[in-house]
KOLKOL-726723 format. One line per 5 residues: number of its first residue (from 1); for each residue x, y, z of N, C-alpha, C, CB. Coordinates in steps of 0.1 Angstrom, whole numbers, plus 5000, padded with zeros to 4 digits. Atoms other than C-alpha are relative to their C-alpha. Glycine has a CB too. Example, Ala and Ser with C-alpha at 12.3 -4.5 7.8 and 13.67 -1.06 7.14 Angstrom:
<rs>
1) 5009 4988 5000 5123 4955 5078 5009 5012 5000 4990 5000 5012; 4991 4989 5000 5137 4989 5071 4992 5011 5008 5004 5005 4986;
</rs>
This chain:
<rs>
1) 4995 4995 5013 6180 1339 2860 5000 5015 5001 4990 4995 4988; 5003 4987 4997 6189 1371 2855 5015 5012 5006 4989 4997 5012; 4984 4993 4997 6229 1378 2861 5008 5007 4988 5010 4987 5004; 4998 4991 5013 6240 1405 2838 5016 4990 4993 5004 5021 5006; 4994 5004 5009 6272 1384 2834 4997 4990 4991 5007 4998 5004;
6) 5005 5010 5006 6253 1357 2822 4994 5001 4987 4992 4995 5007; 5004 4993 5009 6236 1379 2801 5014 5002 4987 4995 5012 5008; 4990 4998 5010 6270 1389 2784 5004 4989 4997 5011 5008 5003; 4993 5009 5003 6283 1357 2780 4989 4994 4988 5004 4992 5013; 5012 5010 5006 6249 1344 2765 5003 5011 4987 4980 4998 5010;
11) 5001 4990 5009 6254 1377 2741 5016 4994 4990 5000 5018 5008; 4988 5001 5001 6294 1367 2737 4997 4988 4991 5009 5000 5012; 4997 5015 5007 6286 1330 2727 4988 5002 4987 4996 4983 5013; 5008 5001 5012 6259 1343 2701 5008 5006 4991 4987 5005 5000; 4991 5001 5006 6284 1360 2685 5007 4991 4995 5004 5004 5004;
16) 4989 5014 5001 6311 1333 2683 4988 4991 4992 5006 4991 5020; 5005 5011 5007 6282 1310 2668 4993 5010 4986 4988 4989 5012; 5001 4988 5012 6276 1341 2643 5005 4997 4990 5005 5011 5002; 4987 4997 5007 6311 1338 2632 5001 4990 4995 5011 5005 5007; 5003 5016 4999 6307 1298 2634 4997 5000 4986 4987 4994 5011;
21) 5017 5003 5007 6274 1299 2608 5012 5010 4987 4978 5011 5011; 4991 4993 5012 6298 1323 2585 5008 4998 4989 5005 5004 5002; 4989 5008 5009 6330 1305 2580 4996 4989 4994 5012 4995 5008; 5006 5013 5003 6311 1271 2580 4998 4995 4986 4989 5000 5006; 5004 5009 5016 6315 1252 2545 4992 4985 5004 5017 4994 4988;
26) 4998 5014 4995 6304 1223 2563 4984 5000 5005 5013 4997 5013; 5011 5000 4993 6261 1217 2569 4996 5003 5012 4997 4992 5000; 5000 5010 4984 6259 1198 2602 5004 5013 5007 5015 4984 5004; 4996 4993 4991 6281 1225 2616 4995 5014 4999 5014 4999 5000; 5009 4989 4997 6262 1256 2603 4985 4996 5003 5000 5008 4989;
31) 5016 5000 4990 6228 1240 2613 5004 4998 5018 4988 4983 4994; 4994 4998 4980 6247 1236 2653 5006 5013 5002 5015 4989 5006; 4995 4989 4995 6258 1269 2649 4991 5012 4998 5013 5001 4993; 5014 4987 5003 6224 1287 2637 4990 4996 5017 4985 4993 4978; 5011 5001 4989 6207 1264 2666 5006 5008 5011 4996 4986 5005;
36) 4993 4995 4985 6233 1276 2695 4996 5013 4998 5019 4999 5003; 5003 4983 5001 6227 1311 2681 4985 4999 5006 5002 5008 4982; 5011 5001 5000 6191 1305 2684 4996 4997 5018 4995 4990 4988; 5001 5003 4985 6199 1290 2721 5005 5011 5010 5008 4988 5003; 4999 4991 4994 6218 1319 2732 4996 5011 5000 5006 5000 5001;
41) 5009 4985 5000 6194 1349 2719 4991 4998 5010 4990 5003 4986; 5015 5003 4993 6168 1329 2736 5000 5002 5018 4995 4982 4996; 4995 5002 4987 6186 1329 2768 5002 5014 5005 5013 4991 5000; 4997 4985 5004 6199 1367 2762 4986 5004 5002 5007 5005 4985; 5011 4990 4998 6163 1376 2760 4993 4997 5011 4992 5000 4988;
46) 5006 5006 4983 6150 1357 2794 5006 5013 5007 5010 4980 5009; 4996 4994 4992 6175 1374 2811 4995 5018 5003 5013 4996 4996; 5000 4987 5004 6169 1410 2792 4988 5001 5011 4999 5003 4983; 5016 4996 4994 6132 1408 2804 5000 5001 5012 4987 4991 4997; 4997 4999 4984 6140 1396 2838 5007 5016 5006 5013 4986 5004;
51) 4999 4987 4993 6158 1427 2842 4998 5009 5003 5005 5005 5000; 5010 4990 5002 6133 1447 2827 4992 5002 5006 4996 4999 4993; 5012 5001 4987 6111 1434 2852 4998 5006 5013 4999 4990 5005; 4994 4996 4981 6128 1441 2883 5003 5014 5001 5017 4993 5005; 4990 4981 4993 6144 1475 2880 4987 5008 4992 5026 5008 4990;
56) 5006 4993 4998 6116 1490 2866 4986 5002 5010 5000 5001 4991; 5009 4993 4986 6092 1506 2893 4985 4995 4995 5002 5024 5001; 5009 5002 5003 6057 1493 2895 4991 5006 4991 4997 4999 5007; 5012 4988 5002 6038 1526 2885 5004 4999 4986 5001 5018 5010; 4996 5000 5017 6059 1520 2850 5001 4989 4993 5012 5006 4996;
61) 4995 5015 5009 6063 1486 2840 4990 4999 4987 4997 4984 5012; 5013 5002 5017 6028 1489 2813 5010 5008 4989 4978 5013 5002; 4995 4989 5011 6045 1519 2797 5017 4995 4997 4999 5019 5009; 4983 5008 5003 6084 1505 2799 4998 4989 4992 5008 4993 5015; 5001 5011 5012 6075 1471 2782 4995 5003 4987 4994 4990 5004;
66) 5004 4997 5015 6054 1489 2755 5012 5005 4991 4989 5011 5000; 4992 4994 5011 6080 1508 2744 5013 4993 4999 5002 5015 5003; 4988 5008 5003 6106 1483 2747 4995 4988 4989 5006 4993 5016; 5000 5010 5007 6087 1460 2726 4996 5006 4988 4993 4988 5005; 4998 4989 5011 6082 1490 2699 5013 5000 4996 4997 5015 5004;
71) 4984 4994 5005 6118 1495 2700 5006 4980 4991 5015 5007 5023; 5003 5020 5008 6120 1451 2698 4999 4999 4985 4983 4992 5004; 5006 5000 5011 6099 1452 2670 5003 5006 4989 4991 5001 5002; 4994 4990 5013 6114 1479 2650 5012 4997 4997 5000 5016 5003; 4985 5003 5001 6149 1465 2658 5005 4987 4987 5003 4995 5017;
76) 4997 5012 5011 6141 1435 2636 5004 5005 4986 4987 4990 4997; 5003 4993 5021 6131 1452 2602 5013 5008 5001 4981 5017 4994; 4987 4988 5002 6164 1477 2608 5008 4994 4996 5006 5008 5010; 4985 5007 4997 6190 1450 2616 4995 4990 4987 5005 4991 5020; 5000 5013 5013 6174 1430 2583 5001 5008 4993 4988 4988 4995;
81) 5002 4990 5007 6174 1463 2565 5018 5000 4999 4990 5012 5005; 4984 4995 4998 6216 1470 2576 5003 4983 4995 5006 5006 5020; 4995 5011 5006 6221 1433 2572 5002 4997 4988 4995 4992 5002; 5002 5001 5015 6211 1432 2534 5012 5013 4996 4980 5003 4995; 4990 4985 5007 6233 1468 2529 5013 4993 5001 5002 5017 5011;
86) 4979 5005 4998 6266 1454 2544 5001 4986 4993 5007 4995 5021; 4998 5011 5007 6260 1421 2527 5003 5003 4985 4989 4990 5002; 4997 4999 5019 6257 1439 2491 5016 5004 4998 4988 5017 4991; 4988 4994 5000 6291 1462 2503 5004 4989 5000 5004 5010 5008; 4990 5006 4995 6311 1438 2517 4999 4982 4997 4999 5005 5014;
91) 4997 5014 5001 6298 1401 2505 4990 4994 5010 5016 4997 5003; 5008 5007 4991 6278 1375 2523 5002 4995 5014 4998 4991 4994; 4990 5005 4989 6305 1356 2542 5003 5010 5010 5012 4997 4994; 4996 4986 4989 6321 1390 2553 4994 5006 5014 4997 5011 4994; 5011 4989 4994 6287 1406 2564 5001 4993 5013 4983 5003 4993;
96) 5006 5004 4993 6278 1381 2584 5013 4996 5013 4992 4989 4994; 4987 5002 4990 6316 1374 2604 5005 5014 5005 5012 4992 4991; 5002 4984 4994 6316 1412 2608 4982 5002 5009 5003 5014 4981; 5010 5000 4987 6283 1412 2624 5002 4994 5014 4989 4994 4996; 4995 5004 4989 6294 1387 2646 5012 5002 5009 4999 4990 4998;
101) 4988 4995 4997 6326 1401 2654 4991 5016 5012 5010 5004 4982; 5012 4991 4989 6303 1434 2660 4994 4998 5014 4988 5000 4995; 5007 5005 4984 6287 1415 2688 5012 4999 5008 4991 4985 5000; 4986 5002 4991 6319 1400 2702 5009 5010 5006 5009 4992 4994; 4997 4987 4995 6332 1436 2706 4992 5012 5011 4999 5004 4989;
106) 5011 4995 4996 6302 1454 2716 5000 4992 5017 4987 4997 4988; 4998 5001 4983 6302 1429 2749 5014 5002 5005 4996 4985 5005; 4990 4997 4996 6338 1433 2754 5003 5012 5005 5007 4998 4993; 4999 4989 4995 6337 1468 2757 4990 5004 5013 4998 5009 4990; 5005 4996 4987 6305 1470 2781 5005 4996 5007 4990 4999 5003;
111) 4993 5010 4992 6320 1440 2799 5008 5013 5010 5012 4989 4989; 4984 4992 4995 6351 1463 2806 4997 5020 5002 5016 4997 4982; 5001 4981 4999 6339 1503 2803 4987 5002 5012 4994 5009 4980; 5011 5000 4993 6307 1491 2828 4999 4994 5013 4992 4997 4993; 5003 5013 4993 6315 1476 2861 4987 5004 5013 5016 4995 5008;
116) 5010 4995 4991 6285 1490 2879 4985 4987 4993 4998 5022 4997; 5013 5008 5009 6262 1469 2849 5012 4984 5004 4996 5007 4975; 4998 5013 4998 6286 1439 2858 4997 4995 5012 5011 4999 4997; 5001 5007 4981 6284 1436 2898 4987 5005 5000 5011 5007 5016; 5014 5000 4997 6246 1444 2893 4994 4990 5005 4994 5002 4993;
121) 5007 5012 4993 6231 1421 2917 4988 4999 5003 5003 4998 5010; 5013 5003 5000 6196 1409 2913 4993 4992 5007 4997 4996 4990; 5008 5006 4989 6190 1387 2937 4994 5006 5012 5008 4992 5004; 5014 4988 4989 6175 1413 2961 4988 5004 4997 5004 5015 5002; 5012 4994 5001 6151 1425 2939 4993 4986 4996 4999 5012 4989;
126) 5004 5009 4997 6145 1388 2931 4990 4995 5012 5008 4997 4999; 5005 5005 4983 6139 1379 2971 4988 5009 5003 5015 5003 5016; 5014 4986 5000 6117 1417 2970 4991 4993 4992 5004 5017 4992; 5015 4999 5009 6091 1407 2943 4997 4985 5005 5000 5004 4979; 5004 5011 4995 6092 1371 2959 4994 5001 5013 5010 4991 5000;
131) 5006 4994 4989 6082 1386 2990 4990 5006 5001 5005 5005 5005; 5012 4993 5001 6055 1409 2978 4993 4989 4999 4998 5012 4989; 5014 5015 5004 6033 1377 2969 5000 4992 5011 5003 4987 4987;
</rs>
């Protein structure tokens, strides 16, 4: 685990089940479209950590994860804070099919403006920290 495209795609299809959970007049299909979302954050965030693991340097990994799970943690309350704003501007339906749109953009551009973060290849530092043990 741990392939940045995998990563975008797992980011790409939470979108798309964003947009899903939005349009949806229909139960069934927004409770399969809140769980996929719920399957591909979960997946998005394996990967995130895995990478977090690897590329940073031993002597920092205590101090790197703290402050990535500060930043985590603060990221919730913000994006429920912006969520509730754009839902008052713009409506419920809207907010939430423009968020997910948001996303579906957001990987399209790194996708395409980043091919250094796309052909990043982890399986070396994989085979490395499987080798230190």
């Amino acid at each position: 685990m741990g392939n940045p495209i995998k990563l975008l795609t797992a980011i790409f299809g939470f979108g798309v089940c964003i947009i899903v959970f939005g349009l949806s007049t229909i139960f069934w299909i927004s409770v399969l479209a809140l769980f996929f979302s719920g399957v591909t954050d979960g997946v998005s965030m394996v990967i995130r950590q895995t990478i977090l693991q690897l590329k940073t340097p031993d002597h920092m990994r205590g101090r790197v994860a703290s402050v990535n799970a500060m930043f985590v943690g603060s990221s919730n309350e913000l994006g429920a804070f912006e969520s509730g704003v754009t839902a008052k501007l713009m409506g419920t339906v809207t907010a939430v099919v423009f968020g997910g749109s948001m996303t579906i953009i957001t990987v399209l551009i790194k996708g395409i403006s980043s091919p250094f973060f796309r052909k990043l290849d982890l399986q070396k530092d994989i085979e490395a920290h499987e080798n230190e043990d």
